[in-house]
C-alpha positions, -999 to 999 in steps of 0.1 A, spaced: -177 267 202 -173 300 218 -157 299 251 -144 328 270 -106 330 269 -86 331 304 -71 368 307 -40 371 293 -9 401 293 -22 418 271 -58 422 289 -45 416 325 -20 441 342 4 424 362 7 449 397 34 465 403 40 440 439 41 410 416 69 426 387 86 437 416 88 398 427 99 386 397 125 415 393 139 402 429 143 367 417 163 380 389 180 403 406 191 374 429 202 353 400 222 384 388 240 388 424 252 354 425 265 353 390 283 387 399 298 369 432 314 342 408 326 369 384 343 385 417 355 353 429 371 351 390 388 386 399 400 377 431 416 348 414 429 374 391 448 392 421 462 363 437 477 347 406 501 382 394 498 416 377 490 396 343 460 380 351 448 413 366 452 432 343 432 410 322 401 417 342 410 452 349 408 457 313 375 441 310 363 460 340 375 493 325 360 488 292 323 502 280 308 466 284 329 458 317 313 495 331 278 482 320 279 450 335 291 466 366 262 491 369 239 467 365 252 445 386 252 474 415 215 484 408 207 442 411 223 440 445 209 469 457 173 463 449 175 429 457 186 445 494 160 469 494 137 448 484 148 424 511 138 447 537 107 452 524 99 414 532 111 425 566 89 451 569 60 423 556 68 401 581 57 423 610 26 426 592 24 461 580 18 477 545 -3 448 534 -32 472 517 -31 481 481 -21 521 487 3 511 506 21 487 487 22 504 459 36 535 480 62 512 494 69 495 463 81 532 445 100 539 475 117 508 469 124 515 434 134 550 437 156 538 469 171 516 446 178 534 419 191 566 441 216 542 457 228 526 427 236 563 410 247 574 442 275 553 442 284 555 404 284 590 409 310 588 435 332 562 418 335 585 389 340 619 407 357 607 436 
């Protein structure tokens, strides 16, 4: 029986609007699990030089860095792409050109801010 397969990933391209949905659900996942690692560090301060120097040490090392940058471009594009839902809900920007325009501006907004501020934590 030959009967036509559903499109699949390799067939359909997902737009760029919908990977940018799923990448602000992960993103979000990633913010909170950064909040709990800065609630870890705060805990760090409070209880003496020892334990904060623990996570100073992570923080300082290639990993620590890593997690940190990513960390920074999640919370960033999950705010940018926060106000692009704000700009949605006033009901602009809802044909194709433009969504795709808005969605590399949000990308490129996203990714500016994020080296931005590495950029000044390392030469500042």
């Amino acid at each position: 029986m030959n009967r036509p397969l559903s499109p699949h990933l390799q067939i359909y391209r997902l737009p760029l609007t919908s990977i940018l949905s799923i990448t602000h659900r992960a993103t979000g996942v990633a913010v909170t699990l950064g909040m709990i690692y800065l609630v870890v560090w705060l805990m760090g301060i409070s209880e003496g030089a020892g334990a904060f120097e623990n996570t100073r040490a992570f923080l300082d090392s290639g990993f620590g860095l890593l997690v940190l940058f990513l960390w920074t471009f999640a919370l960033f594009f999950h705010f940018v792409h926060g106000i692009r839902h704000l700009i949605w809900d006033t009901g602009m920007t809802f044909e194709r050109a433009a969504m795709d325009r808005l969605a590399a501006i949000e990308i490129g907004t996203a990714v500016g801010i994020t080296l931005i501020v590495w950029i000044v934590r390392f030469f500042v």
